[in-house]
N, C-alpha and C positions, 0 to 999 in steps of 0.2 A: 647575501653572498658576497657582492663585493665589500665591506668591511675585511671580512676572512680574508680574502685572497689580498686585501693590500697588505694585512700584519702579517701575512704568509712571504712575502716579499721584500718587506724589511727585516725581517730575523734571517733569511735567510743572506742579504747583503750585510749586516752586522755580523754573520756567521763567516763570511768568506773574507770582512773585512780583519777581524781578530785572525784570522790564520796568516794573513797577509803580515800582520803587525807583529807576529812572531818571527816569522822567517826572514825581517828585515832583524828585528833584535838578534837574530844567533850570524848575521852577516852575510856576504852573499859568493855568488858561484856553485859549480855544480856539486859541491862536496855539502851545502850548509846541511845543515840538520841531520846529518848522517854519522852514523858511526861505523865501527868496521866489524865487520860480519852480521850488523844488521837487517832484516829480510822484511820490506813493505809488502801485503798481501790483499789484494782488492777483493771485496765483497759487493756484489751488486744486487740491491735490495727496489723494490717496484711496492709503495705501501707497506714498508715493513716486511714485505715476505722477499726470503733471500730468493733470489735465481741464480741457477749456474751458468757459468761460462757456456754460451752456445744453446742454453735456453732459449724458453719464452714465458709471456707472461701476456694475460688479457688486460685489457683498458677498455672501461663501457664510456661509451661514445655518447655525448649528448643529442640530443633529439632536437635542438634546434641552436643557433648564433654558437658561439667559444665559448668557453670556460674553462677552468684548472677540472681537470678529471683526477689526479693523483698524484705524487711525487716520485722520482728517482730517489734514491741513496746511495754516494758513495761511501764504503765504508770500508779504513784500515783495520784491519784485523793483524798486521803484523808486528814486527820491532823493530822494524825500522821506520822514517819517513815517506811516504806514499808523493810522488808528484804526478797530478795531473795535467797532460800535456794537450788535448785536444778531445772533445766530445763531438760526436756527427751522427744526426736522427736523418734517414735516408727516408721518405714516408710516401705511402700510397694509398690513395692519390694524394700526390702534393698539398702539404698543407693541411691532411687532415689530424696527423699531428704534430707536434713541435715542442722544444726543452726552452724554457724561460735562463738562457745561459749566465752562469755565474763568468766575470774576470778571468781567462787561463793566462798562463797556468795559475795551478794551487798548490797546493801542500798543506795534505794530514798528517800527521806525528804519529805515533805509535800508540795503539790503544793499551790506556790503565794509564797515559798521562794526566796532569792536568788540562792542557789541551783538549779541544774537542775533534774526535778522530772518525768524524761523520758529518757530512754536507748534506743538505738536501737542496734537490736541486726543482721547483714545481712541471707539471707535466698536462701540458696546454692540448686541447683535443676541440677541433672544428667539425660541426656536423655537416653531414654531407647530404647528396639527396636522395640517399634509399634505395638509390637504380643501379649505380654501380656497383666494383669494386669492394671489397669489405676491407677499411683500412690496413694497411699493414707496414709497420717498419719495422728497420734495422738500426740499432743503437752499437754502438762504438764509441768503446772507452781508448784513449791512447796515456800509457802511464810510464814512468820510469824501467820497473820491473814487473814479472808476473811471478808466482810461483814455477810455472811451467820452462820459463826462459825468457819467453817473449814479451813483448809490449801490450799487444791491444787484445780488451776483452770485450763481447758483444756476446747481445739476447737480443732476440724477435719481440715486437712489442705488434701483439691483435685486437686490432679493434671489436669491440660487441658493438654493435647497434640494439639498442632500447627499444623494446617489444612496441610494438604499435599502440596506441592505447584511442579507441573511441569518444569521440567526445557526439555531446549533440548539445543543438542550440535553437531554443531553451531550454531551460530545463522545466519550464513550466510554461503553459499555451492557457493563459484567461481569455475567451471569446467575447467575454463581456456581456455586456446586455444587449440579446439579441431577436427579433422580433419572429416570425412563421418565416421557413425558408432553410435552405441548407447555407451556411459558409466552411470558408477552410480556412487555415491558416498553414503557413508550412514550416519543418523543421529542415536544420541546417545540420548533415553528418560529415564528420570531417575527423581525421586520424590523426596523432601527432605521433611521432616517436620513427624508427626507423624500417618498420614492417606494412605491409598492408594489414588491415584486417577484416575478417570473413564473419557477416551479420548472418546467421541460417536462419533466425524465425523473429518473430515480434508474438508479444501475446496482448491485448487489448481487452481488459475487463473493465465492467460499470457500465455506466448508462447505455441501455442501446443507442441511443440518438447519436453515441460518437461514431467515427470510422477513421480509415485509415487507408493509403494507398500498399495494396498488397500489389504483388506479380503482377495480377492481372487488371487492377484497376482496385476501385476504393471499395472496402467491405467495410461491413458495419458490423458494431458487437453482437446484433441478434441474429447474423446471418455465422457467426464461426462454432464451432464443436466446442463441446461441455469444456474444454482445458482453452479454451478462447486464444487458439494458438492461429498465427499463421506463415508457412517454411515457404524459404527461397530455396529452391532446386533449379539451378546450381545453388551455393550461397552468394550472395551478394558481397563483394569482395569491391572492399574501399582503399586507395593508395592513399599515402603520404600525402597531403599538400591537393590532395581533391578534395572537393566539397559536393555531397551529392544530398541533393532535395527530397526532401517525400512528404506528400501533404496528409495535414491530417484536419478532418471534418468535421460537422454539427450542425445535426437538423432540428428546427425549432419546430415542435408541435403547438405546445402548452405553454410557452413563456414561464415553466417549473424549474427551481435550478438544478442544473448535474454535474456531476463529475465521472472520471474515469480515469486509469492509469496505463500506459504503453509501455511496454518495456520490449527494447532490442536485444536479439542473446545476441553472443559473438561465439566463435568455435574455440574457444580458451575455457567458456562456460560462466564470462563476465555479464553482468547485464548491464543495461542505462536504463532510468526511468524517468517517462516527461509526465508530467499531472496536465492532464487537462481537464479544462470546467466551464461555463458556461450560467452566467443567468443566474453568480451565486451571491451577486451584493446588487440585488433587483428587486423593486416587488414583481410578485406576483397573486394571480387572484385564480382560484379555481370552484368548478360548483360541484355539492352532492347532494343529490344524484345527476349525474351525468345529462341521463334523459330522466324529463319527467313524465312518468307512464299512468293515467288515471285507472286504467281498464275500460268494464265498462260499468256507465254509471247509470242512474233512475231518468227518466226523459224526466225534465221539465225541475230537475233537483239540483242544487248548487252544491259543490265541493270543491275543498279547499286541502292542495298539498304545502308543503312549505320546501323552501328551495333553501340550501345552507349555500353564504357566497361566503369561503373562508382567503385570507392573507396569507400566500404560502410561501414567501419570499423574505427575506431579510431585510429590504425597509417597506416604509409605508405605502398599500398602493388605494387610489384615490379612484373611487368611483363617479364615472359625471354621467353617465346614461344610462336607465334601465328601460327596454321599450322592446315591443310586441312585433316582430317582424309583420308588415303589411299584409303578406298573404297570408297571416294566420287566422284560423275560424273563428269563426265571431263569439264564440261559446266561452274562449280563454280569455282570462280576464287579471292584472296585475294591477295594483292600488299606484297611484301616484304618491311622487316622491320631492315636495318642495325643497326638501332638504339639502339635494344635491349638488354640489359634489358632497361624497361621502366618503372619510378616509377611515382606514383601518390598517391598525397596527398589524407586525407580524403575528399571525395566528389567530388573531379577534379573527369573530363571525359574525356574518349580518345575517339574518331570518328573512325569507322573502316569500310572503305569503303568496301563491298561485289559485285561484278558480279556477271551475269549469263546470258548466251549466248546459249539460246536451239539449236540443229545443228541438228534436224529433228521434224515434227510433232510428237507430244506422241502417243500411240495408247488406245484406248479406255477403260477402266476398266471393265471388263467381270462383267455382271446382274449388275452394278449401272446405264444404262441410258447413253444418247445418246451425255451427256456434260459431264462426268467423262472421266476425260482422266489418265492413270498413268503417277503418278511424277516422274520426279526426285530426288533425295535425297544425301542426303550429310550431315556432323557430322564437323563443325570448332570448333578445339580445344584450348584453352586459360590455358597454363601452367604459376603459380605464388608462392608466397611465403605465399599466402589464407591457414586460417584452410584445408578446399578444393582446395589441390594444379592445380588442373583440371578442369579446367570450359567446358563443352559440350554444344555446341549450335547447334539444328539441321537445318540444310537448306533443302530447297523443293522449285520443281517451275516446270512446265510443258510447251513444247512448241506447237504454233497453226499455221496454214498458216493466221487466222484471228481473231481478239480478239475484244470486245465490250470494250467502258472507264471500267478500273476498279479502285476503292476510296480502297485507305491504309493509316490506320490511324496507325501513330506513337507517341508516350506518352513518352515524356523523363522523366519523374516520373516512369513511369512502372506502376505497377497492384494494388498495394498496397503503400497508406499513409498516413500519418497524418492530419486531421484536420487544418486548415490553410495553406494548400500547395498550390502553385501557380504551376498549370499544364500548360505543353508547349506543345499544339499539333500540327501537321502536316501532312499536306494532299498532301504533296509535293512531295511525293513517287506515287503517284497514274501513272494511265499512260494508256495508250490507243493506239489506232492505228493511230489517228492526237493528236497533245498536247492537255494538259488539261488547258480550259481555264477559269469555272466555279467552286466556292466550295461553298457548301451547308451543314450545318453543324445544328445539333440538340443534344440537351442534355437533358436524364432522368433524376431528382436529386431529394434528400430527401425531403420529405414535410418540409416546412418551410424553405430550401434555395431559394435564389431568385438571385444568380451569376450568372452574363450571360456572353458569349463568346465575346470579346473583340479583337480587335476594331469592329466586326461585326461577326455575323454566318456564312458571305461570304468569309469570308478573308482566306486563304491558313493556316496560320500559326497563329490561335488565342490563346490564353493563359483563363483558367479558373480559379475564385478562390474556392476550393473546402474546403468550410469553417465548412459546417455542417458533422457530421459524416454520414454513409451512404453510398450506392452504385449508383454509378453515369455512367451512359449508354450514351456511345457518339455514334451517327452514321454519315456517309459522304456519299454524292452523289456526284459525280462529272460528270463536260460532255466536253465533248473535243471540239476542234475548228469547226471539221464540225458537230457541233449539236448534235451529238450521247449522252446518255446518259447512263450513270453506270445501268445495269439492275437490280441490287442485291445492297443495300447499305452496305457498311462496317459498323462494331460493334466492340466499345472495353469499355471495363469495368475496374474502377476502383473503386477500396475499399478503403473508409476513414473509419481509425482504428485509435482510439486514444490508444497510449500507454501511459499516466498515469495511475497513482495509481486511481485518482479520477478527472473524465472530466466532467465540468458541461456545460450544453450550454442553453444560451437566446436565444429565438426567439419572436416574434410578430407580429401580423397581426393587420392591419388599416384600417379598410372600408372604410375610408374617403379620404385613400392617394391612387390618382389612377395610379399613378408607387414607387410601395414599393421599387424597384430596381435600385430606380436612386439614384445619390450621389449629394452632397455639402451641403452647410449650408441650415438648418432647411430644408430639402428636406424629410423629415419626420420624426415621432417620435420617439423620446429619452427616451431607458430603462434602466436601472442599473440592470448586477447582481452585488450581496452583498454577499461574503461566509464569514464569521462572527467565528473567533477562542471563545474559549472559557471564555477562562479571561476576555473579552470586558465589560468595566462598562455597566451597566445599561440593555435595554434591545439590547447593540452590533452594535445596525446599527449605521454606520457614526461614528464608532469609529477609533480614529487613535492610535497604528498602528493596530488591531486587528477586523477590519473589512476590507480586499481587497475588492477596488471596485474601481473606474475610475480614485478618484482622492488621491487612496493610492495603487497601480496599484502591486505593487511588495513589499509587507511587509518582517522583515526579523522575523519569528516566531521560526525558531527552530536553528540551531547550526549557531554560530557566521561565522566559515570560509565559503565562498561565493560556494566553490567547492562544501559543500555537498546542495544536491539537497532536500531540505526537506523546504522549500518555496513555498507558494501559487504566480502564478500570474496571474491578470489578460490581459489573451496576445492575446484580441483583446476586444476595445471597439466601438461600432458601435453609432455614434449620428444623423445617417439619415433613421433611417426607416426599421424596416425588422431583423436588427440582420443578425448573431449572433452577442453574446458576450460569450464569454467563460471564467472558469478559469480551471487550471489547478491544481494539486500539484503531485508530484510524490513518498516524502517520506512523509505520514500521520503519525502523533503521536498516541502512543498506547493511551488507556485509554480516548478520549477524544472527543467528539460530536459538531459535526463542523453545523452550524448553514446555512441556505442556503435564502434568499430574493432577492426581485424584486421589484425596485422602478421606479414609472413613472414620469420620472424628468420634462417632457415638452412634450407636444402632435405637439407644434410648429400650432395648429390651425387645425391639422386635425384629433380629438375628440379622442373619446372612441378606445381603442385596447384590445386585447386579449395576454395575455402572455403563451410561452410556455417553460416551465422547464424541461428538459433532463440530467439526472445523471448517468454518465457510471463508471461502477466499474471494473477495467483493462478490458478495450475494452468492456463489455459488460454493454446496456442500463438496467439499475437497475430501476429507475424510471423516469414516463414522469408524468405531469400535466398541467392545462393548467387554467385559471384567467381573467375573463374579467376585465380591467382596468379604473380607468378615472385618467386623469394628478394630480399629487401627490399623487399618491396609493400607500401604501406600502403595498403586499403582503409577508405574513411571510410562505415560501410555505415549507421546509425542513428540515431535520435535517441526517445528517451522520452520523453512529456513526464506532468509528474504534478500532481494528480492525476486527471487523466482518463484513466490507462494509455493514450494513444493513442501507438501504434509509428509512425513514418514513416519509411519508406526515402529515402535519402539517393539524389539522381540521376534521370533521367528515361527513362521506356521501359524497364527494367529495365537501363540502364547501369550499372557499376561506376563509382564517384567514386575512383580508384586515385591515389597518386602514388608513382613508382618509385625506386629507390634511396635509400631513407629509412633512416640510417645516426645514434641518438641520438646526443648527444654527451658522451661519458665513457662508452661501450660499449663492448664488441669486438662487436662483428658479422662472420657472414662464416666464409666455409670457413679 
């Protein structure tokens, strides 16, 4: 800015200098540059726009130290000579604004000379502190003539003060590497501009372990409602030039890393948004399963579970202690480990085989019934260089003189994942009083998944893909060689949780295709999701690169280096039937409404489907709808806008926004 305002300053002293150079050339006294019956005529211009005599005219006020806010112009309009005799800016409060004064007097010539018959004169504006007064002056021209008769012409010059605008500091809160324990750290809210401004809510989604100081004290993300909102009643109302504190929190359980986002509304309907995270360039080390449960086993028999200790951190974390808590039963039993320290990369696994060898019948558990027997118990301890230098795993198992087959199901994912995970389970732990020769296997899963257990429901050790978000119930029966049967089936649950910013997922249903679940070419019908940025000419679909969809799969929208994560992808397309299709993005651009469609590329000959749209706003389902389709339907079903994650359905009454036979061009489409 200063450059500008110096070359603003010399043209305009070059400008007053060359009029000065004229009016000594034509000689001097009160007649020079005059002729007779010629008529000088003032034009009073503020930026170009004219003002009348006794006018006014706004001037936006800067929000903090001086600067040039705009120009005067004097301008002859008449045919005669113009002399300027005196300028005076009367301003209140003093000083908040003022005229950078050309030399008086002057003289403009008559406009359509060669001469220039226009001065500018720049127009200086001091910020003030927002409590008082709202600037105001009085500008008075003193000139030779007016039209009217007189001499002096004047306009009102009104100050605007510049909307308050929020700031907060930082903009991003890393907790670092933190060990078992809550910390805080705090943010810094402060206003600039010449308004206060009224914060009414904060919404805080992601990791539960973060919080945040609300009204009444710190809340955490697991303790707020589905919209993870929380409102100041009154609003919280910030001035100029304060600076007001509010902390925000992170309780270490697991030394796992997290994130979260906080965003402050304001009553304008602006947001701000701080990232926060935690424990996200750490190792860390976690065990599946959790607890290790034997049940109950044969007296006097040894078994052996196995303990997964995977790397769940970003670098490497280094095992130095694996060891049997003292008061554990003598029964539990884990191999020693010359080896250690033991490092492992992110996401490597170690196998840790566990025993357990009951050396009498248990005895019964007083008032639980005639098959509670008390356990055994035991604590295996895992000492690392984890945020959570100590990992505890409880062990339990009970012994019997006779036990029925009993099914254990093992999940080398664990309890909690993402969306597109490939689960690895095992029924290979099970165990009984003859071997186990039989597995039976059954999966609850989200409406609209259609995965199935692979190579069979039967097989010991089948794999799922667990694509849709949702809570997914596996059970096992198993039966041993001589025919006996598991009386009770085993149960283990796991959670798909998307952690983007912004998860969308396709689904589809086909009356026509009577295994929506099976795979290969044209093995059923072909949908497109389409999430559509903003720039995209026209109306966006099948824009390259600003439409992600199948066959623009990973656009690169936001910062050029590949590291930072602010990329839509599409990172799963399905063209047999069933879905999903998913896209992802993890850092969304403020300011900007992301566009969301569903195109039915090919039905493949088995008709009409139904679409279904799922939009998760960190981990939590924002919106669902759903679209009967025919092959080439484009459904225009959403719109995102961020950063206030609000989903709105496109249409009204629950209508489809459809239009038919929508055919890109430079595609094949079509049977």
């Amino acid at each position: 800015m200063g450059h500008r305002h110096a070359a603003r300053h010399r043209h305009t002293a070059l400008m007053i200098s060359a009029l000065f150079a004229a009016a000594l050339a034509a000689g001097c006294g009160e007649s020079s540059g005059f002729q007779a019956g010629a008529l000088p005529v003032i034009e009073l211009r503020i930026d170009g726009q004219s003002v009348p005599d006794g006018g006014s005219a706004t001037v936006q006020m800067p929000s903090e130290g001086e600067r040039i806010v705009g120009s005067l112009q004097l301008v002859n309009t008449g045919t005669g000579v113009l002399r300027v005799d005196a300028l005076t800016l009367d301003a209140t409060p003093a000083g908040s604004l003022r005229l950078s004064l050309p030399t008086l007097p002057l003289e403009l010539p008559p406009a359509g000379q060669d001469s220039e018959s226009l001065v500018s004169i720049p127009l200086i504006a001091a910020a003030t502190d927002g409590q008082g007064a709202t600037p105001d002056a009085l500008l008075t021209v003193s000139t030779n003539r007016l039209l009217s008769g007189g001499s002096d012409a004047s306009i009102r010059l009104l100050g605007a003060r510049p909307a308050g605008q929020l700031e907060v500091s930082p903009h991003a809160v890393d907790f670092g590497t933190q060990g078992v324990g809550e910390h805080s750290r705090d943010l810094a809210l402060l206003v600039t501009g010449g308004a206060p401004v009224a914060v009414e809510s904060m919404v805080l989604r992601g990791d539960p372990n973060f919080g945040v100081d609300g009204p009444d004290g710190l809340v955490w993300v697991d303790e707020l409602g589905p919209d993870k909102r929380i409102l100041f009643d009154p609003p919280l109302v910030i001035t100029p030039g304060q600076v007001h504190t509010r902390r925000v929190a992170f309780r270490s359980t697991t030394g796992a890393g997290a994130v979260a986002t906080l965003e402050l509304h304001t009553a304008d309907g602006l947001a701000r948004s701080v990232a926060l995270s935690a424990n996200t360039h750490a190792p860390c080390l976690i065990a599946a399963p959790a607890r290790v449960e034997f049940g109950t086993r044969l007296v006097g028999q040894a078994s052996t579970l196995t303990l997964s200790l995977r790397s769940c951190g970003t670098g490497d974390v280094t095992i130095s202690e694996i060891a049997l808590d003292p008061a554990t039963h003598e029964g539990f039993g884990v191999p020693e480990y010359p080896s250690l320290p033991l490092t492992l990369a992110p996401n490597e696994t170690f196998e840790l085989p566990i025993s357990y060898l009951p050396l009498e019948e248990s005895p019964l558990a007083p008032g639980d019934g005639a098959d509670a027997l008390l356990a055994d118990h035991g604590v295996l301890t895992v000492r690392s260089n984890a945020p959570v230098a100590e990992l505890s795993v409880p062990l339990s198992g009970a012994g019997a003189l006779s036990i029925p087959p009993t099914a254990v199901i093992v999940i080398a994912e664990g309890e909690e994942v993402i969306p597109q995970t490939r689960l690895h389970l095992s029924g290979t732990q099970s165990y009984g009083a003859a071997p186990i020769k039989r597995y039976q296997w059954t999966v609850d899963q989200p409406a609209g998944s259609v995965s199935a257990l692979l190579p069979s429901p039967y097989a010991p050790e089948p794999t799922f893909d667990a694509n849709v978000a949702g809570v997914y119930r596996f059970t096992l029966i198993v039966e041993d060689e001589s025919g006996a049967i598991s009386p009770v089936a085993a149960e283990a649950v796991v959670h798909v949780i998307p952690d983007e910013a912004i998860h969308i997922e396709l689904l589809w249903d086909t009356p026509g295709d009577p295994n929506q679940g099976d795979e290969g070419p044209e093995a059923g019908a072909d949908m497109d999701l389409h999430f559509v940025h903003p720039f995209a000419a026209g109306d966006g679909w099948f824009d390259i690169p600003f439409d992600a969809f199948w066959f623009n799969a990973h656009p690169n929208w936001g910062a050029l280096p590949p590291q930072i994560d602010d990329n839509p992808g599409l990172d799963r397309d399905d063209t047999d039937g069933g879905g999903p299709e998913n896209v992802n993005l993890a850092l969304p651009e403020e300011g900007l409404t992301y566009k969301v469609g569903v195109h039915y590329w090919n039905d493949h000959g088995f008709g009409p489907s139904t679409a279904t749209l799922r939009v998760y706003i960190y981990d939590e389902l924002s919106h669902e709808a759903s679209c009967p389709m025919l092959p080439l339907d484009l459904w225009d079903a959403a719109r995102i806008l961020w950063p206030s994650g609000e989903v709105e359905g496109v249409g009204s009454g629950g209508d489809c926004v459809v239009t038919h036979k929508v055919t890109p061009e430079g595609f094949f489409v079509g049977p």
